[in-house]
C-alpha positions as protocol buffer text, in pm:
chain_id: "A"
residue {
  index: 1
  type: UNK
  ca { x: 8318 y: 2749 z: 18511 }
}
residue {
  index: 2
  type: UNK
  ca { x: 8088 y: 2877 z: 18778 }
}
residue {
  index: 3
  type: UNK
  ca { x: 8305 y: 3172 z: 18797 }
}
residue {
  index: 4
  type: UNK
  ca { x: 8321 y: 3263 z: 18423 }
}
residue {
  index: 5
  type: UNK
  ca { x: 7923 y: 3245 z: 18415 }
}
residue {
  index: 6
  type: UNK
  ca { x: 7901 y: 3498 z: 18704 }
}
residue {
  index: 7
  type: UNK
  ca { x: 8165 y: 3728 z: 18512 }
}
residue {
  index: 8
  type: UNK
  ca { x: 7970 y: 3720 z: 18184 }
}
residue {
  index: 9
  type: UNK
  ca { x: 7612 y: 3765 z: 18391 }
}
residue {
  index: 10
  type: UNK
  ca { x: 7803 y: 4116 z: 18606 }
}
residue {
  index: 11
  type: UNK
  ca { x: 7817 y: 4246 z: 18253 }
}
residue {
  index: 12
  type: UNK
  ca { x: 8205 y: 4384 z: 18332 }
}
residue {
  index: 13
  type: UNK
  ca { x: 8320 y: 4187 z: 18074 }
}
residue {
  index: 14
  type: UNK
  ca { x: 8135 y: 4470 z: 17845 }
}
residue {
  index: 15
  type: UNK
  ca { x: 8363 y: 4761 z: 17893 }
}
residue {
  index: 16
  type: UNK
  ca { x: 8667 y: 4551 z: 17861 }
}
residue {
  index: 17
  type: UNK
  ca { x: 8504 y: 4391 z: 17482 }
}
residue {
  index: 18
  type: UNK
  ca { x: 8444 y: 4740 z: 17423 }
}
residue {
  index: 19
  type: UNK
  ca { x: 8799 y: 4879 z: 17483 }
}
residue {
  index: 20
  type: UNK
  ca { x: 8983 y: 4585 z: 17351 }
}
residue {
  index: 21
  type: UNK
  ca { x: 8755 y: 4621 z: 17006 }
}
residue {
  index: 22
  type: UNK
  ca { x: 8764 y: 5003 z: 17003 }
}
residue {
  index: 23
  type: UNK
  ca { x: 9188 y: 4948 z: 17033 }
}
residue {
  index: 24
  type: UNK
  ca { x: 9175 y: 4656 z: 16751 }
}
residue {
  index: 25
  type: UNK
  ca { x: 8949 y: 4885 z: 16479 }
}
residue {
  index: 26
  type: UNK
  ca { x: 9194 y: 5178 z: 16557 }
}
residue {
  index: 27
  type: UNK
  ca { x: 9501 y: 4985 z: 16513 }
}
residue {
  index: 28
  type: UNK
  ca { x: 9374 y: 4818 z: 16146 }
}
residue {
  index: 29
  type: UNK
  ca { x: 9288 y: 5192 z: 16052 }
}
residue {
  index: 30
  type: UNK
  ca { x: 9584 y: 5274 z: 16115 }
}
residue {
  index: 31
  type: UNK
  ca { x: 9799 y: 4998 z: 15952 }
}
residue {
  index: 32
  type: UNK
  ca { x: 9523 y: 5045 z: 15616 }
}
residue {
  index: 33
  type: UNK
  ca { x: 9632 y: 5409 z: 15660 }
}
residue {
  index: 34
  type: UNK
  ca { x: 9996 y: 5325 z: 15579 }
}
residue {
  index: 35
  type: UNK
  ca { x: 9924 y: 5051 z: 15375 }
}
residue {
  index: 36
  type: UNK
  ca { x: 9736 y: 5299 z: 15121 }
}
residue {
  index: 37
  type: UNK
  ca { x: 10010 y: 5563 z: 15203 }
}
residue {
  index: 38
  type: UNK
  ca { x: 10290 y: 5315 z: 15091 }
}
residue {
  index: 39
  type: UNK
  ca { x: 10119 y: 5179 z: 14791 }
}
residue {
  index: 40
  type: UNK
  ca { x: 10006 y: 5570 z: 14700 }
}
residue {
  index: 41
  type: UNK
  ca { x: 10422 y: 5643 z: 14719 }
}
residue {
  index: 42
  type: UNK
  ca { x: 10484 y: 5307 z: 14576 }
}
residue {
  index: 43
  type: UNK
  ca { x: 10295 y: 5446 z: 14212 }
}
residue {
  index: 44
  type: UNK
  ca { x: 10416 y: 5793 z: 14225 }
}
residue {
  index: 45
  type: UNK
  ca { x: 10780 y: 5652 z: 14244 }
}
residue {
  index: 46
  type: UNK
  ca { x: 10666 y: 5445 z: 13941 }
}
residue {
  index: 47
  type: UNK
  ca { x: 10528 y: 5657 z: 13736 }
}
residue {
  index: 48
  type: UNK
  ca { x: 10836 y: 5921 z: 13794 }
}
residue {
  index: 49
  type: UNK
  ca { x: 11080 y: 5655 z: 13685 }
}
residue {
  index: 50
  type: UNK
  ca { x: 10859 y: 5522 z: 13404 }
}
residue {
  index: 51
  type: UNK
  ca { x: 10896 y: 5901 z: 13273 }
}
residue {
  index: 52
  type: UNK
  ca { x: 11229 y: 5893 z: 13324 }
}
residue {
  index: 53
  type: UNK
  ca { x: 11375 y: 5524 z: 13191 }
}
residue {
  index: 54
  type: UNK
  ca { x: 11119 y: 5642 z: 12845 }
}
residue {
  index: 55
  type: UNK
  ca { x: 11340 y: 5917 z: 12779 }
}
residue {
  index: 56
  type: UNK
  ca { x: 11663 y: 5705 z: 12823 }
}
residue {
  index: 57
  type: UNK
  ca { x: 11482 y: 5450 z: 12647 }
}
residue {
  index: 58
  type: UNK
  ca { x: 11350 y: 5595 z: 12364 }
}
residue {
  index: 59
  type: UNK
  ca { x: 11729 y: 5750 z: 12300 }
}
residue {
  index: 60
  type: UNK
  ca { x: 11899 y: 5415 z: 12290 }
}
residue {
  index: 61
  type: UNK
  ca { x: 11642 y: 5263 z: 12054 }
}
residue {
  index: 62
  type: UNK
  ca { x: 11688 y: 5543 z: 11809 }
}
residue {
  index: 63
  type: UNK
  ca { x: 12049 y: 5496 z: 11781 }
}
residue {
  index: 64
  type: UNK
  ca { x: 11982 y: 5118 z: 11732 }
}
residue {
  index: 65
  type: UNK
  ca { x: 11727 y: 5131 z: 11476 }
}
residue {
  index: 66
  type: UNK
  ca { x: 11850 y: 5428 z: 11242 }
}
residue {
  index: 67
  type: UNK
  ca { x: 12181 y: 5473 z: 11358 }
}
residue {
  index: 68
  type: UNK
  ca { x: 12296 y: 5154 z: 11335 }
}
residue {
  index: 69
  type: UNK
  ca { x: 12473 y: 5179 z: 11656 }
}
residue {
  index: 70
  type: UNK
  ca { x: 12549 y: 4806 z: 11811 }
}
residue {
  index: 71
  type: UNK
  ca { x: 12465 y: 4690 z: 12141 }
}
residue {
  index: 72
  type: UNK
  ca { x: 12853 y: 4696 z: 12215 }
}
residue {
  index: 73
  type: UNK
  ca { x: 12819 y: 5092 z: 12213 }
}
residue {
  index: 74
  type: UNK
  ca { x: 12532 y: 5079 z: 12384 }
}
residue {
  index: 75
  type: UNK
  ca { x: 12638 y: 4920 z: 12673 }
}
residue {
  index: 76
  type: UNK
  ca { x: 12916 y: 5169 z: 12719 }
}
residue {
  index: 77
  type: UNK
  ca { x: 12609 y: 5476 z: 12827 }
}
residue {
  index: 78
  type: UNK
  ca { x: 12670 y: 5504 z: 13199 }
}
residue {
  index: 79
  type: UNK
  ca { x: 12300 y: 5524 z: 13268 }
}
residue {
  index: 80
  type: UNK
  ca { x: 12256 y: 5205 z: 13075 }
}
residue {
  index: 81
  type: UNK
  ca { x: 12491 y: 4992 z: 13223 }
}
residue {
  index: 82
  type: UNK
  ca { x: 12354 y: 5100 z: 13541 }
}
residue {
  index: 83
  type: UNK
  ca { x: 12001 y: 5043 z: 13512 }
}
residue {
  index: 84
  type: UNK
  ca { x: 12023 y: 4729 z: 13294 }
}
residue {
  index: 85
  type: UNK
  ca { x: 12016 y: 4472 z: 13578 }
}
residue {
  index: 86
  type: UNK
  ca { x: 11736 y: 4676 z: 13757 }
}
residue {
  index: 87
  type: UNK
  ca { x: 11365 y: 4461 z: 13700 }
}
residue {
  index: 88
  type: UNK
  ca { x: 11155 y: 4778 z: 13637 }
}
residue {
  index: 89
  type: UNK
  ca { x: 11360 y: 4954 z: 13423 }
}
residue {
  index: 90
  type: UNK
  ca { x: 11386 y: 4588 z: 13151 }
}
residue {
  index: 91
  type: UNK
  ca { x: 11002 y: 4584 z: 13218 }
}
residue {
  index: 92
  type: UNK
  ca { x: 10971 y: 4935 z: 13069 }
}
residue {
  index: 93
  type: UNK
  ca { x: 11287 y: 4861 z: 12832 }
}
residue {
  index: 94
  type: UNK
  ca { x: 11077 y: 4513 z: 12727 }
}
residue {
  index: 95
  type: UNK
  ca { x: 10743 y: 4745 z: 12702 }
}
residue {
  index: 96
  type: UNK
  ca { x: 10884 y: 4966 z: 12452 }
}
residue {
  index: 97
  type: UNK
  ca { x: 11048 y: 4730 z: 12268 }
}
residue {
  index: 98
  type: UNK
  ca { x: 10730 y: 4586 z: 12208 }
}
residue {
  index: 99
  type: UNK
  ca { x: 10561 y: 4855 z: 12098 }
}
residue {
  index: 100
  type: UNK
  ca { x: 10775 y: 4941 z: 11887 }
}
residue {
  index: 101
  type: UNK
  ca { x: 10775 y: 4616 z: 11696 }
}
residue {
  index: 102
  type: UNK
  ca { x: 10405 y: 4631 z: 11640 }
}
residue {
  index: 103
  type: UNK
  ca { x: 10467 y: 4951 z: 11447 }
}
residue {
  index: 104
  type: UNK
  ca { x: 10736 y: 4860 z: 11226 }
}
residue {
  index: 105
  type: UNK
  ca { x: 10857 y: 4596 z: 10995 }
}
residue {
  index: 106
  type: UNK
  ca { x: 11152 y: 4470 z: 10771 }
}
residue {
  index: 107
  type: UNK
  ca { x: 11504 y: 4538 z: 10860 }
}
residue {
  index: 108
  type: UNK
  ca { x: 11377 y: 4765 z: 11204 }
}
residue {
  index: 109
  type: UNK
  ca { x: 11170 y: 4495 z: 11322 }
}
residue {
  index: 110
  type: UNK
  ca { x: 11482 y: 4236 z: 11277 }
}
residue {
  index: 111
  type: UNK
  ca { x: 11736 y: 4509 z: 11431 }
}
residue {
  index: 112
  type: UNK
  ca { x: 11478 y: 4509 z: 11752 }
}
residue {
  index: 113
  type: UNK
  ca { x: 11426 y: 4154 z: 11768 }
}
residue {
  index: 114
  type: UNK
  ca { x: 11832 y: 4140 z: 11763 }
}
residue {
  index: 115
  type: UNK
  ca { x: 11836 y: 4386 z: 12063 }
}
residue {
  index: 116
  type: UNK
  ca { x: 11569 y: 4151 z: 12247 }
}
residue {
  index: 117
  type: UNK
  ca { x: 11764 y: 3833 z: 12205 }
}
residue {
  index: 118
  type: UNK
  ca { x: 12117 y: 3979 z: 12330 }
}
residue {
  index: 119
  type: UNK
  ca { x: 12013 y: 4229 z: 12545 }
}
residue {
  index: 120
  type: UNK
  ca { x: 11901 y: 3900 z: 12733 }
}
residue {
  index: 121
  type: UNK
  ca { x: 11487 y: 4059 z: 12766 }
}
residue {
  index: 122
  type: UNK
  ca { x: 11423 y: 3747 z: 12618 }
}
residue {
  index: 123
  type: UNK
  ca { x: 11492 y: 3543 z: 12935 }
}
residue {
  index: 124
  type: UNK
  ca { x: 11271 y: 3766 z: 13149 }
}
residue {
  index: 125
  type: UNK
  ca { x: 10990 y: 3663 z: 12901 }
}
residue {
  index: 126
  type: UNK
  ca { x: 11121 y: 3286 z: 12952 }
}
residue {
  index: 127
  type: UNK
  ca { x: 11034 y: 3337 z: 13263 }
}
residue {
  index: 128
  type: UNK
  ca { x: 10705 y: 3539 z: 13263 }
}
residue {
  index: 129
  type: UNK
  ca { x: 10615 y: 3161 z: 13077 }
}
residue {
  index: 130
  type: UNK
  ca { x: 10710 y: 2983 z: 13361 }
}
residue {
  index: 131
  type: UNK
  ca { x: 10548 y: 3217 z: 13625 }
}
residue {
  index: 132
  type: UNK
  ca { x: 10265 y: 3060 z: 13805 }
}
residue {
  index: 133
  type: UNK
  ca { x: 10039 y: 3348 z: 13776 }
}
residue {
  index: 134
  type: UNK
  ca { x: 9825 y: 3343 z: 13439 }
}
residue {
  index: 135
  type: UNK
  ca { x: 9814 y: 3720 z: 13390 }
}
residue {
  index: 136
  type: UNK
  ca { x: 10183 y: 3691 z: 13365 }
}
residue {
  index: 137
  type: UNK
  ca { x: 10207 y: 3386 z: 13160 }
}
residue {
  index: 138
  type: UNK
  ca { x: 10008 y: 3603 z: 12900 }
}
residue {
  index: 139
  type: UNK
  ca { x: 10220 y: 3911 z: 12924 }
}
residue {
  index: 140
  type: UNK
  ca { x: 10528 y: 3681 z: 12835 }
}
residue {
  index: 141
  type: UNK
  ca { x: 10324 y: 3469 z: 12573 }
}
residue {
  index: 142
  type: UNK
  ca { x: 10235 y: 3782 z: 12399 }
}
residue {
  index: 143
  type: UNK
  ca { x: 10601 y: 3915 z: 12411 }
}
residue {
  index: 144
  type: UNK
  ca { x: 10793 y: 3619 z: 12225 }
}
residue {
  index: 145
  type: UNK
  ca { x: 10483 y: 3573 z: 12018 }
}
residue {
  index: 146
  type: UNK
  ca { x: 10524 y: 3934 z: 11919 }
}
residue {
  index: 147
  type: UNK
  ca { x: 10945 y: 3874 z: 11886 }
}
residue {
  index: 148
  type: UNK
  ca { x: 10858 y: 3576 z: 11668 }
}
residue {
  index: 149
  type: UNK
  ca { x: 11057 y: 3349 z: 11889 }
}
residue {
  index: 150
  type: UNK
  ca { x: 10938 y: 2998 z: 11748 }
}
residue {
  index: 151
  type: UNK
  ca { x: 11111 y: 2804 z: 11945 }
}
residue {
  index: 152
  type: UNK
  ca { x: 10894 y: 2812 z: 12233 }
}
residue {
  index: 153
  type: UNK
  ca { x: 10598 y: 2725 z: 12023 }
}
residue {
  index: 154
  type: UNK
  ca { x: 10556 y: 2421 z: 12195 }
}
residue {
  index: 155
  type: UNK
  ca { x: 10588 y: 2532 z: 12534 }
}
residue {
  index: 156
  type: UNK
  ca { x: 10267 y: 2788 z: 12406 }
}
residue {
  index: 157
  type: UNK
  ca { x: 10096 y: 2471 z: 12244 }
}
residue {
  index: 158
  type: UNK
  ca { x: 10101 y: 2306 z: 12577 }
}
residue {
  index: 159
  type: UNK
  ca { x: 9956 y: 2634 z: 12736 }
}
residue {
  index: 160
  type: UNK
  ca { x: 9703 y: 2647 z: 12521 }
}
residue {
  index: 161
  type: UNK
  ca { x: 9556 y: 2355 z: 12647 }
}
residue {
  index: 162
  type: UNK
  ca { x: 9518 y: 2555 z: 12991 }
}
residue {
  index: 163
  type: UNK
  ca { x: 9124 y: 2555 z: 13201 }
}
residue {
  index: 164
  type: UNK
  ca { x: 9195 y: 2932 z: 13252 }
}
residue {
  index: 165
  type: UNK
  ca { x: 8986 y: 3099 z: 12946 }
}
residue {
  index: 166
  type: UNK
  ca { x: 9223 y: 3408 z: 12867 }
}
residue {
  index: 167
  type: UNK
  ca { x: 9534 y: 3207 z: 12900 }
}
residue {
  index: 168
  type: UNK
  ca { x: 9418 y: 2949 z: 12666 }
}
residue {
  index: 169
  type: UNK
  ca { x: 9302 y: 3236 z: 12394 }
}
residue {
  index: 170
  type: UNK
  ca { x: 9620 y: 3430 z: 12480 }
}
residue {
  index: 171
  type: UNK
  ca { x: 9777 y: 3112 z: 12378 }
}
residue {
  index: 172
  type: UNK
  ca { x: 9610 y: 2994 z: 12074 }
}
residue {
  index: 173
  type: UNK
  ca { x: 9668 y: 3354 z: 11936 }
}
residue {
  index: 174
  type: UNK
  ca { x: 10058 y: 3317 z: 11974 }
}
residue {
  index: 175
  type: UNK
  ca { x: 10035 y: 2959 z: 11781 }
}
residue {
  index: 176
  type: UNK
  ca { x: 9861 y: 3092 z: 11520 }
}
residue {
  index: 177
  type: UNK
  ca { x: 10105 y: 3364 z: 11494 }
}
residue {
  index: 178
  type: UNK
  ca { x: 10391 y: 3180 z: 11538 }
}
residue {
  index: 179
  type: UNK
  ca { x: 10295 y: 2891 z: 11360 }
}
residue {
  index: 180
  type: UNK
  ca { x: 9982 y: 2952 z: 11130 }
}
residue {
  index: 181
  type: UNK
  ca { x: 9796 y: 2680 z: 11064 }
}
residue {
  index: 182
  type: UNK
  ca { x: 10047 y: 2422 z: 11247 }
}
residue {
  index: 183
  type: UNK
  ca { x: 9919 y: 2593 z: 11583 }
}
residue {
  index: 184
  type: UNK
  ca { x: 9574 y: 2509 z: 11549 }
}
residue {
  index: 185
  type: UNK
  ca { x: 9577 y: 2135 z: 11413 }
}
residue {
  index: 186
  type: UNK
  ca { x: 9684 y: 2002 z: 11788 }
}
residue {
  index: 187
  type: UNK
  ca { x: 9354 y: 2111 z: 11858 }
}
residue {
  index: 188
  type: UNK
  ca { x: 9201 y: 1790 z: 11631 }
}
residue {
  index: 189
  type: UNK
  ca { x: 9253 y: 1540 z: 11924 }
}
residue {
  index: 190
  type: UNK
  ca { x: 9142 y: 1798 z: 12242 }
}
residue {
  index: 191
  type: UNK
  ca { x: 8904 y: 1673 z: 12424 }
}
residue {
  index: 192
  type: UNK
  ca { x: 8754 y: 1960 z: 12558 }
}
residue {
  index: 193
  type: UNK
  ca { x: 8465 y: 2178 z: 12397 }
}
residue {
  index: 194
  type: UNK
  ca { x: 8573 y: 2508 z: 12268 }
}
residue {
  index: 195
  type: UNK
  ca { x: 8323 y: 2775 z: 12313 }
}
residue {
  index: 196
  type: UNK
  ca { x: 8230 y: 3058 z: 12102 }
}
residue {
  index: 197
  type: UNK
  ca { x: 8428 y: 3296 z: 12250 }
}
residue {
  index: 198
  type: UNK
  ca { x: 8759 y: 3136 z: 12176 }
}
residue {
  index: 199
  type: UNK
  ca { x: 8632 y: 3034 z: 11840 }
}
residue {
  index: 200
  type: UNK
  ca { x: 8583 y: 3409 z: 11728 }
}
residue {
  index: 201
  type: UNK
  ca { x: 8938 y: 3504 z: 11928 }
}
residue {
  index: 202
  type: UNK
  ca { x: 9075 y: 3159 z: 11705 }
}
residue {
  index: 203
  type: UNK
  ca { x: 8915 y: 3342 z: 11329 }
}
residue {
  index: 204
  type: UNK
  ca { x: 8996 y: 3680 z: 11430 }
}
residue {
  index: 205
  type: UNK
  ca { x: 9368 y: 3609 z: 11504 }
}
residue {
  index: 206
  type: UNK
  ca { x: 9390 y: 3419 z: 11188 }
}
residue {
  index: 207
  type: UNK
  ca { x: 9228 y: 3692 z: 10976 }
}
residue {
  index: 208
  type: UNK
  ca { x: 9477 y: 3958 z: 11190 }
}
residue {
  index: 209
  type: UNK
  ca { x: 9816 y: 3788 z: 11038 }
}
residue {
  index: 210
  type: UNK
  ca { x: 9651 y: 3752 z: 10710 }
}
residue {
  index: 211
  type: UNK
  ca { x: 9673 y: 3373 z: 10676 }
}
residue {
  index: 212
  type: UNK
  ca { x: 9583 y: 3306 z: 10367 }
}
residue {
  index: 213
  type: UNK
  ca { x: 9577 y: 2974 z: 10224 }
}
residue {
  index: 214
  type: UNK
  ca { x: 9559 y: 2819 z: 10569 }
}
residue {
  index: 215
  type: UNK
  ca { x: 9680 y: 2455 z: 10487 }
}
residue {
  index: 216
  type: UNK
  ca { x: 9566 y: 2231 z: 10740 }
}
residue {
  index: 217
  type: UNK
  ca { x: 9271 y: 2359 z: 10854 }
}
residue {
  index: 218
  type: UNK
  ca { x: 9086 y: 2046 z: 10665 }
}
residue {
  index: 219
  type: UNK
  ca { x: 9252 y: 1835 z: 10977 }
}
residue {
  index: 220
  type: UNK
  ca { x: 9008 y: 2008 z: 11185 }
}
residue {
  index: 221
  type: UNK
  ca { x: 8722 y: 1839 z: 10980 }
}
residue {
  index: 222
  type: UNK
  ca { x: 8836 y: 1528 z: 11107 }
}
residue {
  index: 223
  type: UNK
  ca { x: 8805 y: 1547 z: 11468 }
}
residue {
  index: 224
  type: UNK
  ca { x: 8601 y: 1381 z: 11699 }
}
residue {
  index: 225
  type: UNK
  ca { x: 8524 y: 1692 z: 11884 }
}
residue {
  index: 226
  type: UNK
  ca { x: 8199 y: 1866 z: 11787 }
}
residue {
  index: 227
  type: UNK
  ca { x: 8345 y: 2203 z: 11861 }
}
residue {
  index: 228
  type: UNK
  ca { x: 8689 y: 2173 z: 11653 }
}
residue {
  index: 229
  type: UNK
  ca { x: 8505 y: 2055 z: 11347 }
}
residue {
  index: 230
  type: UNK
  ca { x: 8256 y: 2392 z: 11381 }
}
residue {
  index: 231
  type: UNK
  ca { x: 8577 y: 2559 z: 11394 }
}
residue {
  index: 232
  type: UNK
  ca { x: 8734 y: 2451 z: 11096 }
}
residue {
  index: 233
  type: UNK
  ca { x: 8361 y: 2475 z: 10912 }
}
residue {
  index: 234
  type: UNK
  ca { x: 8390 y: 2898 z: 11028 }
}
residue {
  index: 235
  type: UNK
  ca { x: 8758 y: 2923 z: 10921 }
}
residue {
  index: 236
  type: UNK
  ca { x: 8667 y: 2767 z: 10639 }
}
residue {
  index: 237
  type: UNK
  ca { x: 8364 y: 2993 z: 10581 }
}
residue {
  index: 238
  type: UNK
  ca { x: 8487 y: 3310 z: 10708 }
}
residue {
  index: 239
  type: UNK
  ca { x: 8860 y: 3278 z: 10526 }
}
residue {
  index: 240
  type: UNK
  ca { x: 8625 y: 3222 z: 10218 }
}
residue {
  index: 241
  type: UNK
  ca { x: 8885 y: 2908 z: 10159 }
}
residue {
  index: 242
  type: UNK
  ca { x: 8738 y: 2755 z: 9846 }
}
residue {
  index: 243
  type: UNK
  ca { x: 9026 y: 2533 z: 9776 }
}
residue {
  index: 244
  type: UNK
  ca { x: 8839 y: 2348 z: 10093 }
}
residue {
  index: 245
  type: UNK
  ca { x: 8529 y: 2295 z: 9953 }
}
residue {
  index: 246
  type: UNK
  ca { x: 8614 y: 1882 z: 9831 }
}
residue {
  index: 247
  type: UNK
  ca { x: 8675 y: 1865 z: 10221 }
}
residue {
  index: 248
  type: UNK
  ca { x: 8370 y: 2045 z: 10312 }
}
residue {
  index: 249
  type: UNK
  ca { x: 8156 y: 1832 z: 10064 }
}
residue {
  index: 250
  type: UNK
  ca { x: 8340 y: 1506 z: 10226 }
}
residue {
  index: 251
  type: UNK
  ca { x: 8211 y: 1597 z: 10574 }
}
residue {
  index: 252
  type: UNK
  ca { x: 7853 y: 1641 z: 10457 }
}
residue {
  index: 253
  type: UNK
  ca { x: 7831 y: 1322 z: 10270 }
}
residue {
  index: 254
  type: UNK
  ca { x: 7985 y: 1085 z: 10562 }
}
residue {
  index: 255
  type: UNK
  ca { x: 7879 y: 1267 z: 10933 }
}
residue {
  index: 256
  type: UNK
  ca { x: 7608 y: 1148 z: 11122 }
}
residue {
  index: 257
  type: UNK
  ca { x: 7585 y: 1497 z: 11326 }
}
residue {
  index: 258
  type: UNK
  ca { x: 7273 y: 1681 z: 11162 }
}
residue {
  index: 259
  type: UNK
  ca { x: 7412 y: 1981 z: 11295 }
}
residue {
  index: 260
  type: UNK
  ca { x: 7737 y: 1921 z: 11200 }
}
residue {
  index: 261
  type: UNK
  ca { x: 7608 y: 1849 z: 10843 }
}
residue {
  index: 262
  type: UNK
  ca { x: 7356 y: 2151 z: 10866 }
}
residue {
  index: 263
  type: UNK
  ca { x: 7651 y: 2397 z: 10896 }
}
residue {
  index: 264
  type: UNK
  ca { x: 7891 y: 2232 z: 10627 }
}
residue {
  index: 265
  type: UNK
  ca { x: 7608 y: 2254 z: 10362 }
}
residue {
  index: 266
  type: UNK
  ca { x: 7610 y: 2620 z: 10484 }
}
residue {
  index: 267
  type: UNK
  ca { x: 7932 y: 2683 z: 10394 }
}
residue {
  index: 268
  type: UNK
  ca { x: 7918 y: 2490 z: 10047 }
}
residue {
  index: 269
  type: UNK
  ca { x: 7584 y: 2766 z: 9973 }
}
residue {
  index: 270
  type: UNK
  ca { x: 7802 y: 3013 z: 10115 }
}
residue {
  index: 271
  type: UNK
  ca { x: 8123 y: 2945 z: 9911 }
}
residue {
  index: 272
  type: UNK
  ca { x: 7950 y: 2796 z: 9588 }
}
residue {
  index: 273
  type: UNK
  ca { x: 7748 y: 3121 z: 9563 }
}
């Protein structure tokens, strides 16, 4: 011990701090260096595949959708049945599907949801739900919501009831898509308040796929939770639901809540006017 405490009092131990630090700050430079270099690569390879998968991409789906072509035929393009099992290239063939969808409807949106079920994306989104990671749980709750695959509405109904805020909107959005009306009303027994940023995301998505008569939302009324009966009293009021009003005038007559009561008068004025 007495030895050490004469070594640190020389001061000798300074130059060798100094060298050992001066090799240490060099060395994670260095290894940042290629670590920046290697993700810098990484992107450029990404975006020069990404440019080239679109074109291959965008020529498939336009002999699906107007030329009728089957998957059969597809599957016989050498490029195709190349890249097909390759993860990038079925996030950038899933991406575009997508997209597309959004824009149209009918018989093209059917022959693309066809292409998504048995050109097996559909499993990659199966598993985007089952991915730990919440920004991915979105991306594949927002791709079978968009597909209109229903029957993993209740796997989304049990996300929904997630702590993480975007994941739980992300959800509700794909119920009400998916399910209208029917993916709301689980939300008349939560126990949790919902704030007035999902509320909005809740109304918005509802007025986005033109719901119109909304039957069901009157279950909301009926909750126990503050929160989901303010809900139901906006939907109500912002879907300009008059068929509701009996409901409306119920909840006045019979809650104890003055604010609660305050609102639902509010929307009688509103929708009486």
């Amino acid at each position: 011990m007495e030895k050490v405490w004469e070594f640190y009092k020389s001061g000798a131990w300074v130059e060798y701090f100094l060298i050992v630090s001066t090799v240490l700050f060099i060395a994670v430079a260095f290894i940042l260096y290629l670590l920046i270099i290697r993700s810098r690569n990484r992107n450029i390879r990404k975006e020069k595949l990404t440019i080239e998968y679109t074109i291959l991409i965008e020529k498939i789906l336009f002999a699906l959708i107007f030329e009728d072509t089957s998957l059969a035929v597809v599957k016989e393009n050498q490029d195709f049945s190349r890249l097909i099992e390759d993860v990038f290239f079925r996030e950038v063939l899933t991406e575009s599907v997508i997209n597309l969808h959004k824009n149209y409807e009918g018989i093209y949106a059917r022959k693309l949801e066809q292409f998504y079920k048995e050109s097996g994306l559909i499993q990659d989104s199966f598993k985007k739900l089952r991915n730990p990671n919440w920004e991915i749980k979105c991306k594949g709750i927002t791709e079978v919501a968009e597909m209109n695959i229903t029957r993993v509405f209740g796997s989304i109904i049990t996300l929904s009831k997630a702590q993480n805020k975007t994941l739980k909107i992300t959800a509700l959005n794909a119920c009400i898509k998916l399910g209208g009306v029917k993916g709301i009303t689980h939300l008349t027994e939560h126990p949790y308040p919902i704030d007035d940023w999902t509320q909005v995301n809740i109304i918005s998505a509802f007025k986005k796929h033109d719901i119109g008569d909304s039957e069901g939302v009157e279950f909301l009324l009926e909750s126990q939770n503050t929160s989901v009966v303010t809900l139901g009293l906006k939907l109500i009021r912002e879907l300009k639901l008059t068929q509701k009003i009996p409901y409306v005038a119920e909840l006045a007559a019979r809650t104890h809540n003055t604010v609660i009561q305050y609102e639902a008068q509010n929307v009688l004025k509103t929708l009486t006017a």
